[in-house]
C-alpha positions in Angstrom: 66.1 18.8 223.0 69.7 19.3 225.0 72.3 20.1 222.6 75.8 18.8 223.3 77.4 22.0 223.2 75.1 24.2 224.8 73.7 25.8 222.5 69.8 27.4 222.3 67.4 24.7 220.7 65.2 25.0 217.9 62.0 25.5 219.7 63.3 26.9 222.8 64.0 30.5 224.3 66.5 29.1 226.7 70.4 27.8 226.5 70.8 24.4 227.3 73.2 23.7 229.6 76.3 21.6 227.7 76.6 18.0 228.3 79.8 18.2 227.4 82.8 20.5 228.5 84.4 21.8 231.6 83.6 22.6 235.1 82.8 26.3 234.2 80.7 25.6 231.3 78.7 23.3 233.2 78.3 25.1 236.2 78.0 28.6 234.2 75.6 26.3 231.6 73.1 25.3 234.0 72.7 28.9 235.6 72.3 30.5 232.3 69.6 28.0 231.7 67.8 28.6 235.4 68.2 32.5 234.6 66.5 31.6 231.0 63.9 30.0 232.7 63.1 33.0 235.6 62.8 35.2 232.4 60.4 32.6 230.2 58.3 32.3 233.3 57.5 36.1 233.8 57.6 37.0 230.7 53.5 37.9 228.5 51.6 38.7 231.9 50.4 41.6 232.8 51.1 44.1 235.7 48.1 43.5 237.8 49.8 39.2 237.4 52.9 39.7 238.1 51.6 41.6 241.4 49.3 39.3 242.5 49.9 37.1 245.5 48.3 33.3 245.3 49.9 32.2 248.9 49.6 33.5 252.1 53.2 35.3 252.4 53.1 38.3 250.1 56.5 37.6 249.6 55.1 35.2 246.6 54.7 37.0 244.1 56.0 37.2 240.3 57.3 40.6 241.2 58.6 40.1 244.5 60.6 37.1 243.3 61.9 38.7 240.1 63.4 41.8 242.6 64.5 39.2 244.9 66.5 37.4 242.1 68.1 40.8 240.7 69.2 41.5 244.4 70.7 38.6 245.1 73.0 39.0 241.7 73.5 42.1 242.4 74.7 40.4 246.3 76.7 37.9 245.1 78.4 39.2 241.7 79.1 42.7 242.2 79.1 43.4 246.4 81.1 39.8 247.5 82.8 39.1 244.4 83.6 42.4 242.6 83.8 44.5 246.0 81.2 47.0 245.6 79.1 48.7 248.1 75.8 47.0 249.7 73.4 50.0 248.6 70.3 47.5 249.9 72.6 47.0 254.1 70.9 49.4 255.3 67.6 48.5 254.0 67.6 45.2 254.8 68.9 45.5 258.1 65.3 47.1 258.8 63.5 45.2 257.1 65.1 41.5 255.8 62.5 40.7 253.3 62.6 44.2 251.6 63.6 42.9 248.2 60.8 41.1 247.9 58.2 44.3 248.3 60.4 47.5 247.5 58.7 49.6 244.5 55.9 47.9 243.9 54.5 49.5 240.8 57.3 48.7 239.0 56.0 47.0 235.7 56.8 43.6 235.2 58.9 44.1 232.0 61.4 46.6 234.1 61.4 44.1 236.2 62.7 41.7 234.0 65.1 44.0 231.9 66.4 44.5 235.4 67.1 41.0 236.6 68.1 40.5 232.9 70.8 43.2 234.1 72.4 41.8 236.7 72.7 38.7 235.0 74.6 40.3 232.6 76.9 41.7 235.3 77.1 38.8 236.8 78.5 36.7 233.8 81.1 39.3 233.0 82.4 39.5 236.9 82.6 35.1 236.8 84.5 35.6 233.2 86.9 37.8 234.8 87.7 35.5 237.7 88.9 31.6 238.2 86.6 29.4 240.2 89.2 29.1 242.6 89.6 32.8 243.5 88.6 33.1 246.8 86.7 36.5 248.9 86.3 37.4 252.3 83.2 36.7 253.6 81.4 37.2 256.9 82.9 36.7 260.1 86.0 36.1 259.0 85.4 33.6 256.4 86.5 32.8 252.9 84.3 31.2 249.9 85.2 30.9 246.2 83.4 31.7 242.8 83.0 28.4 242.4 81.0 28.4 245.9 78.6 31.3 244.9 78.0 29.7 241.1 76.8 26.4 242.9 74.9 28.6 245.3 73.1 30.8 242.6 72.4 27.4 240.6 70.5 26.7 244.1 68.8 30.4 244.7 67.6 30.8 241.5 66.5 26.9 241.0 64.4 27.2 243.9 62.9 30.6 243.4 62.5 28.9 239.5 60.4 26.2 241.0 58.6 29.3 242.9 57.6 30.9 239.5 56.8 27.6 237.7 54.0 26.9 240.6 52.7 31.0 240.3 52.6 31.2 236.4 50.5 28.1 236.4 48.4 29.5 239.0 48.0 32.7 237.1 47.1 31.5 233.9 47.7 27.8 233.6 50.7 27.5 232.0 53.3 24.8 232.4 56.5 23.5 231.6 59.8 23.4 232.7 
């Protein structure tokens, strides 16, 4: 059931975005809820499940995607937006699909309390800031919270779609 303002629903683990509001609650709502949802998807399996890889790129995995996802938080929120250094540059300038594969024996729930991390970070970097604000970016360009919010509603809906197909693969469950 989607509540009006947002709030968590009586059967559910994950905020509903609010129908009502601004364009920050929306926006902020419907991430929250995508984030939720990365976190419901991952959560009760195992090591060896989260691990294993269903599709021919080994970059599909419940693992790869959940390091992927605290990455690109990490990216977005802290490095463009709060002006920190990119510790994973030089990594990735060697290998571009590194945060998929880096540490793989990590277990699953570190994973998770990881990406759950970021996320945190995140939110308090967009509370500090208007949508407005707007960062350098590459080659000279500028972009606005507002434009990495939209795009993180994108990254982390498509990587959710990613982990909806997997866990059902895994163990056959469903949902949104």
């Amino acid at each position: 059931m989607i509540g009006k303002t947002g709030a968590v629903a009586e059967n559910e683990a994950r905020p509903e975005p609010p129908m009502l509001g601004g364009e920050r609650a929306q926006l902020t709502g419907f991430l929250d809820y995508l984030r939720a949802t990365v976190v419901l998807k991952a959560s009760g399996l195992s090591d060896e499940q989260a691990r294993r890889s269903l599709l021919p790129s080994e970059l599909t995995t419940i693992a790869g995607l959940l390091r992927h996802l605290a990455y690109v938080e990490q990216y977005w929120f802290r490095v463009v937006l709060g002006g920190e250094p990119d510790t994973w540059a030089e990594i990735l300038a060697e290998d571009r699909d590194a945060d998929f594969r880096l540490d793989p024996d990590v277990p699953v729930t570190e994973l998770v309390a990881a990406y759950e991390a970021e996320c945190r970070n995140s939110r308090e970097v967009v509370a500090r800031l208007g949508f407005s604000d707007e960062f350098p970016f590459r080659d000279g360009n500028r972009l606005t919270v507002r434009w990495v919010v939209a795009h993180m509603i994108e990254e982390t809906g498509r990587h959710a779609g990613h982990l909806d197909l997997l866990r059902e693969l895994i163990d056959g469950s469903t949902g949104e």
